[in-house]
N, C-alpha and C positions, 0 to 999 in steps of 0.2 A: 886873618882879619886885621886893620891896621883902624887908627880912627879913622882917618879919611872915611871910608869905608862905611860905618858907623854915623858920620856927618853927614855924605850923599842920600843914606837913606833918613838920617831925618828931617833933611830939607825935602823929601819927597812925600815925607809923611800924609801931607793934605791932600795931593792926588793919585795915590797909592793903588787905592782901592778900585781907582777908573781904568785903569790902564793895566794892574796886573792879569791882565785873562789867565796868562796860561799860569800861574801860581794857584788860583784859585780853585782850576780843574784841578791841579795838583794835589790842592786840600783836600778837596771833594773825595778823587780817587785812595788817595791815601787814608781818610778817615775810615772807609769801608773794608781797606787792607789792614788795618788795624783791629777792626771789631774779627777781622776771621782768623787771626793769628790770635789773638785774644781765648773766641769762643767763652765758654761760660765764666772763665777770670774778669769780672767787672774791677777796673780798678778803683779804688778808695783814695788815694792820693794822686795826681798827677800834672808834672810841673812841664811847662812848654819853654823852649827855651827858639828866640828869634820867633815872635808872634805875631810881628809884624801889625796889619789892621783887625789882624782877628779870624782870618778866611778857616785857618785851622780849628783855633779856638771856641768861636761859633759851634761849630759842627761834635765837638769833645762835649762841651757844654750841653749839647741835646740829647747827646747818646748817652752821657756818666750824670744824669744829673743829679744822682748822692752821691757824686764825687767831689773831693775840695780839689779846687785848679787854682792854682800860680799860673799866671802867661807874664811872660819876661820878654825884654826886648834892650838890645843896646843901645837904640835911640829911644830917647824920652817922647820925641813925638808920635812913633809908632804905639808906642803905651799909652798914649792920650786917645789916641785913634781907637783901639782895640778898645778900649774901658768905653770910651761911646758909644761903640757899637753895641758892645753889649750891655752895657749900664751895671748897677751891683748885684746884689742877693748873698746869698748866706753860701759859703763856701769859695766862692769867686774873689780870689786877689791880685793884685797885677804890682812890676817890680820892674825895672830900669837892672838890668845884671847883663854882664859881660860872659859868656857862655863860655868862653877862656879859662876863665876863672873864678868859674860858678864853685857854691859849695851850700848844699841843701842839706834839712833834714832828709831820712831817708822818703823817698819816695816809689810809690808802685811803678807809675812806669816816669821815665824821663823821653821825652818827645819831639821832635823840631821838624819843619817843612820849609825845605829851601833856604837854608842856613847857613848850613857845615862846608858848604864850599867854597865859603868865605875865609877860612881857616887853613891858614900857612901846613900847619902840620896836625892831619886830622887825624891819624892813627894816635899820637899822644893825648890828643881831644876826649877822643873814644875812651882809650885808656883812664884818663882825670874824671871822667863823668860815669861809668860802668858801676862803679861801685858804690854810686849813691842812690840806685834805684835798681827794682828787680829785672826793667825791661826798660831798654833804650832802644828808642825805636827813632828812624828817620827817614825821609825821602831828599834826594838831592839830584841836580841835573848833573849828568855823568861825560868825560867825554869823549864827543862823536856830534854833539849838540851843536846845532849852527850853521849844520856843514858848506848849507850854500853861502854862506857869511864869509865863513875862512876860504871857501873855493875860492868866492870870488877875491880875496885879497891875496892869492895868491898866482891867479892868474893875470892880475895887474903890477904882480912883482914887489907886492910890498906885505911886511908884518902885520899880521891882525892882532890888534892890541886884547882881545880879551883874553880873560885871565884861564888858565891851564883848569880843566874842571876833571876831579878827580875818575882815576882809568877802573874801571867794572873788578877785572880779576887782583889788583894790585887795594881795592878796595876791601871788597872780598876777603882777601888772606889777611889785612887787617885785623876784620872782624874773625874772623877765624881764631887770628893769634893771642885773642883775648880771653882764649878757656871757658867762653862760659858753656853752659849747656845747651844749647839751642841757640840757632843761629837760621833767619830764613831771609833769603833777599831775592828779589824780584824786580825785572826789567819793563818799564811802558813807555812808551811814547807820546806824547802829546803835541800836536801841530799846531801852530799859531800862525791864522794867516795874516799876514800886512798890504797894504796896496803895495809897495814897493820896499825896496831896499832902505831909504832912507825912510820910511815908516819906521822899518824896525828898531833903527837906533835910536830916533826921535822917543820909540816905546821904555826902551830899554833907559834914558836917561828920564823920564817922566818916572821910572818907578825907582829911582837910585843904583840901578845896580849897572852903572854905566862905570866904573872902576876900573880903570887899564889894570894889567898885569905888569907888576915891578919893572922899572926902565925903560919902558916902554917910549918909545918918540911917534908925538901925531902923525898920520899919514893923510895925504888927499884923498878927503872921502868923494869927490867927484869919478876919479880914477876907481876906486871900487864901485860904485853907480854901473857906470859904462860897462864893468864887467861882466856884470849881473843880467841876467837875463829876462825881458822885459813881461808884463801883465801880471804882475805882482810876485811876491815872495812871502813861502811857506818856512818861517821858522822852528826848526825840529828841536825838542826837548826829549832828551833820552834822559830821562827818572831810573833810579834807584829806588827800591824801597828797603830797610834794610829793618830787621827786626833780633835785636839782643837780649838773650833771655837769662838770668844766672841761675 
């Protein structure tokens, strides 16, 4: 995660909400992957970290609601976003924190949706964060994601700029190499359809997370267009769900 990074998405802040679909499904499914990895463990403290408008947080807030929750977010306007959405009450706090180099009381579980793959070097992430809560739990897009994106720039002969999104097994022994006790991760898909190709990028920069990947030089997105094949395109999200238990 770089600022840039952090800055796209809080310039996105205002129409975040419209345009992430497939983040949203994300939450949804993630939140119910949560309650059964859980089972009767309610937790009492639990801090979200990248909360974005709230899609996750909404949903933690209906299931834990004698839970106290922090939702954190590195852009300040994402935390404007989320705090309207949900307004106050007695346990609910919201904080601007760089998940880099977050440092909490302890907490029950520590949480994020669609975050960590913003992050240079996630396995040390993991590492800095494990320790301040019982259960760190996350979902992120893995990859494999995009395929018909990257096909098509690659049959037109040129780099696709988005950024490397971390590999299943290589993830995996990550958390593996972490000792804790329990470790469950799980693979979903979710499909985002677009009218066309240039739909999806158009999407992808409405919600910020349009960030090339380090060094990257623009390409003709016409020449990617042409390659694509036409009556719209199905953007594929291969999700991790990953659940750390100490």
């Amino acid at each position: 995660m770089t600022d840039r990074v952090g800055q796209r998405f809080a310039a996105a802040a205002g129409r975040y909400s419209e345009h992430a679909r497939a983040q949203a499904e994300a939450a949804q499914a993630f939140d119910a992957w949560l309650a059964l990895q859980a089972g009767a463990a309610a937790p009492r403290r639990i801090v979200e970290l990248g909360c974005g408008t709230g899609f996750l947080t909404e949903r933690l807030r209906r299931r834990h609601p004698g839970a106290r929750l922090l939702a954190t977010d590195i852009a300040p306007g994402m935390v404007a976003q989320c705090r309207a959405r949900l307004g106050g009450g007695e346990g609910l706090e919201f904080a601007v924190c760089d998940a880099r180099r977050a440092a909490f009381e302890q907490a029950d579980w520590l949480v994020s949706s669609f975050c960590f793959q913003w992050f240079d070097d996630l396995p040390q992430v993991l590492a800095q964060l494990l320790p301040q809560a019982r259960v760190l739990a996350f979902s992120v897009p893995m990859d494999g994601s995009f395929a018909g994106w990257r096909d098509a720039h690659h049959a037109a002969g040129l780099e696709c700029g988005l950024r490397q999104l971390p590999r299943w097994d290589d993830l995996r022994a990550a958390c593996d190499a972490l000792g804790a006790r329990r470790v469950v991760a799980e693979r979903i898909t979710i499909d985002e359809p677009h009218a066309d190709g240039l739909s999806f990028a158009r999407a992808l920069r409405a919600i910020g997370a349009d960030t090339p990947r380090p060094d990257h030089r623009p390409v003709p997105l016409r020449a990617v267009l042409r390659a694509m094949e036409e009556g719209g395109y199905t953007a594929n999200y291969e999700v991790g769900f990953f659940w750390i238990e100490r």
